[in-house]
N, C-alpha and C positions, 0 to 999 in steps of 0.2 A: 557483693551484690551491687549491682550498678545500673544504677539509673537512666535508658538510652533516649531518654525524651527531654523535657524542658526542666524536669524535677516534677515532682506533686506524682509519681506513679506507684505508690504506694509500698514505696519500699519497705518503710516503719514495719507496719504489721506483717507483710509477709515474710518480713526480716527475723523478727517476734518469732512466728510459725518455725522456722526454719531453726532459729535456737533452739524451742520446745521439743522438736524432734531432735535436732542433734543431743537436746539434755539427755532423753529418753533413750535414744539408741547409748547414749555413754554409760545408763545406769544399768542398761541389759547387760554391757558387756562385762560392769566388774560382779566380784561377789558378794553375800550379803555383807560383809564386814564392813566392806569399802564402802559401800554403796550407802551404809548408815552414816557415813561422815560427812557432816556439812558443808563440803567443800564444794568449789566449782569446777567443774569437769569440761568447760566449754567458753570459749572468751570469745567476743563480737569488741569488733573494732571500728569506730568511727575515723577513720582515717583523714577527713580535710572537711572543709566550712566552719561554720561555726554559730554564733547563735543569729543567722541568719538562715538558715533554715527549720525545720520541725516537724515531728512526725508525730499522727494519730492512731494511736492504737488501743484496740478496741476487745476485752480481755475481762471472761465471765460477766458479759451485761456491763461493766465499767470501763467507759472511755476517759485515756488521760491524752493532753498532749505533752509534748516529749520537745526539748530545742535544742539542748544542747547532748544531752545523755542520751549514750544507745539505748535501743530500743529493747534489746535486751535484759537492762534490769527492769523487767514487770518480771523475769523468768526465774525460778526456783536455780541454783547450782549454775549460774553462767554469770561470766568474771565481763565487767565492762570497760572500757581502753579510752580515753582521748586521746587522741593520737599523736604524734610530735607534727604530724603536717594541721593541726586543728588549730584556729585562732578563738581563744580563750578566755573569754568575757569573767573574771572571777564574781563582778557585785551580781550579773545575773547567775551564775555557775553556784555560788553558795546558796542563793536565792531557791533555784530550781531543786537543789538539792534539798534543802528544809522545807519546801512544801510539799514534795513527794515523800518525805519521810513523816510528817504530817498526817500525809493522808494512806499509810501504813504500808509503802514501799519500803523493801529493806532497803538501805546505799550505807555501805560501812567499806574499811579498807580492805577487809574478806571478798567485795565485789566489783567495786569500782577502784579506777585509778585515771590518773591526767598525768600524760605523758612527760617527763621533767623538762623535756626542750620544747614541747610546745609553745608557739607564742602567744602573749597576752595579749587583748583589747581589752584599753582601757579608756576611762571618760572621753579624755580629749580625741580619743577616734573615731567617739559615737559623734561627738559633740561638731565633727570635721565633714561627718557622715550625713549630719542631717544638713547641715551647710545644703551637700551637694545635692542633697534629694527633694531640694527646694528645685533647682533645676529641671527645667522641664523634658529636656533630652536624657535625664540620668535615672536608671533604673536600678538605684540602690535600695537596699530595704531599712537604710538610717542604722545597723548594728555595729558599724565602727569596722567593718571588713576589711575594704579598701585601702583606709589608712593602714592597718593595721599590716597587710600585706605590700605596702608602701615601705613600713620600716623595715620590715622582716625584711626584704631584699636590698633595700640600700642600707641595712647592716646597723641600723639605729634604733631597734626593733626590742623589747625585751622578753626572755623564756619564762617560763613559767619559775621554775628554779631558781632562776636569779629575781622572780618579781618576790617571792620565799622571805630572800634575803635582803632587810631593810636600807642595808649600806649599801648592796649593788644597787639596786632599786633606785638609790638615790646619787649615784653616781652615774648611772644611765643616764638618767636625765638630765643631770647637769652637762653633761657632754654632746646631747641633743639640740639642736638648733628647733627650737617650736616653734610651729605657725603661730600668725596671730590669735586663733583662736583654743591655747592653753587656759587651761580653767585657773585664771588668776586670782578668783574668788578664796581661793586654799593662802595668798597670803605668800608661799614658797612651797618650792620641791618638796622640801622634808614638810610640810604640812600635809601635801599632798600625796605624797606615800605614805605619812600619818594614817589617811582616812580609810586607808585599806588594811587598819592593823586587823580588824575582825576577820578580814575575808582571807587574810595569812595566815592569821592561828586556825583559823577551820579548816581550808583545805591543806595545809602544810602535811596532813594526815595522806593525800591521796598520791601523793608525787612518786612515780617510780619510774624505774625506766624500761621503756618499750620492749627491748629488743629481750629483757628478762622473762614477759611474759608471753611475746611471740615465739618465744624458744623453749619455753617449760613442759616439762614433760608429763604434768599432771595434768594437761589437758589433752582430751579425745578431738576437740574437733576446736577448729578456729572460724571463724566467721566477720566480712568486711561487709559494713553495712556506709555506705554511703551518702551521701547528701547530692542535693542539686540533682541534675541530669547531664547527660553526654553534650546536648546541644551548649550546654551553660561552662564547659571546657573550658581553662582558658589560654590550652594551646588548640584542641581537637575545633572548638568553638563556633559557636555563631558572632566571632567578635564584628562588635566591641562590645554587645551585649551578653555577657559573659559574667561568668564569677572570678574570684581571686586565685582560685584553686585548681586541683584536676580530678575531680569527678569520673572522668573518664579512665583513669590510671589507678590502678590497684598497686602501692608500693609492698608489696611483700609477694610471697611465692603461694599459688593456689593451685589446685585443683582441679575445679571446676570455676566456670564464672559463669552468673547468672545475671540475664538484662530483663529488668524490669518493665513492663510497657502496659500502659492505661490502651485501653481498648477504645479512645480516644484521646486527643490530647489538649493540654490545658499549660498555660504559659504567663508569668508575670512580668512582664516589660516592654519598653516600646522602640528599644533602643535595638532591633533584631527583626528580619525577616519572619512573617508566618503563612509558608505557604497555604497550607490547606485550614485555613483560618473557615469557621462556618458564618454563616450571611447571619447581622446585627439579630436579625428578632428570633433564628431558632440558638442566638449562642448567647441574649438574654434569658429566654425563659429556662434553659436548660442551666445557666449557672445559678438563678433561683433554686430552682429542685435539687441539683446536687449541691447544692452549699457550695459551691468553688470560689473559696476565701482562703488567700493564704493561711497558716496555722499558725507562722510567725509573724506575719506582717501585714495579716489581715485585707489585705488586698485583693480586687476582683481580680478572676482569673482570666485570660484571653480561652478561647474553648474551639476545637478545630480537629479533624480529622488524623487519621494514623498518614504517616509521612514515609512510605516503603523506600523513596532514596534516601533518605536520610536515616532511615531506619538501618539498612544496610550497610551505611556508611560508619554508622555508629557497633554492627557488629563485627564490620571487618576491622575497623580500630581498634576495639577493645579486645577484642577476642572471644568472643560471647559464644558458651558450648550449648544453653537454654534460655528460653524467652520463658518469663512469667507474666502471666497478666492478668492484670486488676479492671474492677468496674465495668464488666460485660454488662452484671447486672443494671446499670444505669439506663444504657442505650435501650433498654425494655422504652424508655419513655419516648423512641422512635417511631412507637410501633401506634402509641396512644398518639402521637400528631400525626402519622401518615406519613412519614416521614423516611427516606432511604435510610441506612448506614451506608457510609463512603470509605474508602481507602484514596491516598492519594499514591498513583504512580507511575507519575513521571510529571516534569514540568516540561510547560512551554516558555521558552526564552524567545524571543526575536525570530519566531516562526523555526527555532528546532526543537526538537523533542528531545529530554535528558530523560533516561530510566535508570540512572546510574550518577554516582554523585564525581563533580567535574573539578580541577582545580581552581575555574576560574571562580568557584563558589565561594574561594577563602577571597574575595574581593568585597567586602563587606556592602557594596553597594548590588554586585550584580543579581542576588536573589528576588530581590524589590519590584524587580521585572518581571519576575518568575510567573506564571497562571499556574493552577494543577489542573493536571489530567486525572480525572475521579475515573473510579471502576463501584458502581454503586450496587449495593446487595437489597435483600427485602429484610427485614425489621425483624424484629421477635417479638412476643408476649414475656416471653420467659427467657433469661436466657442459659439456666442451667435446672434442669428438669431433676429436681430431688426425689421422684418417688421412681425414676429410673436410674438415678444414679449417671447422666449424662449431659452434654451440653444436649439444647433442643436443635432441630434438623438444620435451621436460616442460623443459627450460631455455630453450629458445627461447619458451612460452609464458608460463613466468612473468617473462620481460627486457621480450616484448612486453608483459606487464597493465602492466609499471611505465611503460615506455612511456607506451601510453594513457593513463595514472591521472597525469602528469606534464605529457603535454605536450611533456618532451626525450626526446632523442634519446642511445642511448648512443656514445661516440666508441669505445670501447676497453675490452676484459672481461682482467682480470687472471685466471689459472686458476693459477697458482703462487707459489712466494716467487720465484723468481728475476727480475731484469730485465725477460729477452724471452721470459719466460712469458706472453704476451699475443696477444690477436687483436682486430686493429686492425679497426674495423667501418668507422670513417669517419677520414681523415687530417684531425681537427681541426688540427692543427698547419701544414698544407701553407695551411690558410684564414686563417690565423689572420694 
């Protein structure tokens, strides 16, 4: 499941959804015997980010939010993955884990696991992180990422496995050249892998390895639930405004892929072109009403129309078989200012028209220039009509332009926060 937008398109829950059915269709098909065994039938994989993103979802009346853990474990019988491409915060990772179990979610080694080579974020990356998010041009969200994906590739990084083990741990570091701003407050190294001995002994329980559970055969269905969005790539990308990771890239073998798309789009950074950005006073009062504040970084969202080249560009890259989409229900408040719904598609550059995305676009300066060309709709009251069971008439024709203008087909329309706030157009899942 893959995010084709900025991130924030609601992957969480519909991610959730998509587990619960796959639980359900796994318990249909064994017999009662099986089916009474507390086992997990169904694993969701967080495959890259880390606790710089977060997802809310919304499950029997109770919303939690979620940062580092699939979405997943809210769900009875499905196995959760941190992935080996995840960076690994353990002080918040242990954290997150005892107050979800706290507040009476199971997470035991029956359900969850972190992948053994995944790498770790630790203090001194947050500590490197917020440095730069003093920076006025740097759209980090201060969680230690960037550093963290700084070691991992110049090979000075440590796995989660080895952070396990006290003598690697402190042999890593010793062999690390640190910025100046190493937390020297710990005194030394070995103080300082000291102060992690709690978050070793608790998670040392979850470490297994990936490729045992992407491969087991006790599970009916597999499920990749992703972070960020396509735009935030950091090869596909809007660089340099970009994540650490690839979002855009599913590393294991599927099925089906699903692209997630808000029925509008919302974005946090500034270090990145926003074409069809909407004008200051309808994209203040609309991020009032829909709350559009990060989840993890609590940050206002930028707020701006569906992007059809880009949109396009993001499914011929990734390979996208269905569009899911979130938050129709919002743009109801379109309808209450008088207000169009917009699609953007095409820009104007330098007096040409693109309806198709160009390579001159990976020049991180030339979209800046860019205008949208809008194709504007009429509004709705409503935008999924529960006592027919359908989108309404002005909803249904702007799902079909996106339609048309894509090429896919939508499997499934989110119209609230909750779970099974949804109406299922096509059982992507049953095909898959």
């Amino acid at each position: 499941m893959i995010g084709v937008q900025t991130g924030d398109e609601g992957k969480g829950v519909r991610g959730a959804y998509y587990v619960k059915r796959a639980v359900k269709l796994a318990i249909d098909g064994l017999n009662s015997l099986d089916s009474g065994k507390n086992l997990p039938l169904v694993w969701t994989l967080r495959w890259q980010g880390g606790g710089n993103a977060g997802h809310t979802v919304e499950i029997e009346g109770k919303t939690r939010k979620l940062h580092q853990i699939p979405s997943g474990i809210l769900i009875p019988k499905a196995y959760n993955l941190m992935g080996e491409g995840v960076f690994y915060n353990p002080r918040e990772g242990m954290q997150e884990i005892l107050n979800l179990q706290s507040d009476g979610v199971d997470i035991s080694q029956r359900n969850f696991g972190i992948a053994s080579n995944a790498h770790v974020t630790l203090d001194y990356h947050v500590d490197e992180d917020q440095g730069d998010r003093q920076k006025k041009e740097h759209t980090s969200t201060g969680r230690g990422i960037r550093p963290t994906a700084v070691d991992k590739f110049g090979r000075t990084g440590l796995r989660f496995e080895e952070f396990l083990d006290r003598q690697t741990f402190i042999e890593v570091l010793r062999d690390k050249r640190f910025p100046k701003n190493f937390p020297t407050s710990f005194g030394s190294i070995e103080n300082f892998v000291d102060s992690y001995e709690k978050e070793r002994e608790f998670l040392a329980q979850f470490s297994v390895l990936q490729s045992d559970i992407l491969n087991s055969k006790d599970f009916t269905y597999g499920i990749g639930e992703g972070a960020q969005g396509f735009k935030l790539d950091v090869d596909k990308g809007l660089y340099s405004g970009i994540t650490s990771s690839n979002p855009a890239i599913v590393p294991f073998r599927v099925d089906t892929v699903w692209g997630v798309i808000k029925m509008y789009e919302s974005s946090v950074g500034h270090d990145r072109p926003f074409v069809g950005q909407m004008h200051t006073e309808l994209e203040s009062v609309a991020r009032e009403r829909w709350n559009e504040f990060g989840t993890t970084t609590k940050l206002p969202r930028d707020l701006g129309w569906i992007d059809i080249v880009a949109l396009r560009h993001a499914i011929n890259s990734c390979g996208i078989d269905y569009l899911i989409g979130t938050c129709g229900d919002r743009l109801e408040l379109m309808s209450e200012l008088s207000q169009p719904v917009r699609l953007v598609v095409a820009y104007d550059l330098d007096g040409k028209k693109y309806s198709d995305w160009d390579k001159s676009f990976h020049n991180r300066r030339t979209l800046y220039r860019a205008t949208p060309v809008f194709e504007e709709f009429e509004p709705w009251k409503v935008f999924f009509d529960k006592e027919k069971g359908k989108l309404s008439p002005n909803a249904q024709i702007y799902v079909d332009r996106i339609q048309e203008l894509t090429g896919k087909e939508f499997a499934l329309h989110g119209y609230g926060p909750g779970i099974d706030d949804v109406y299922e157009v096509k059982d992507a899942l049953a095909a898959a």
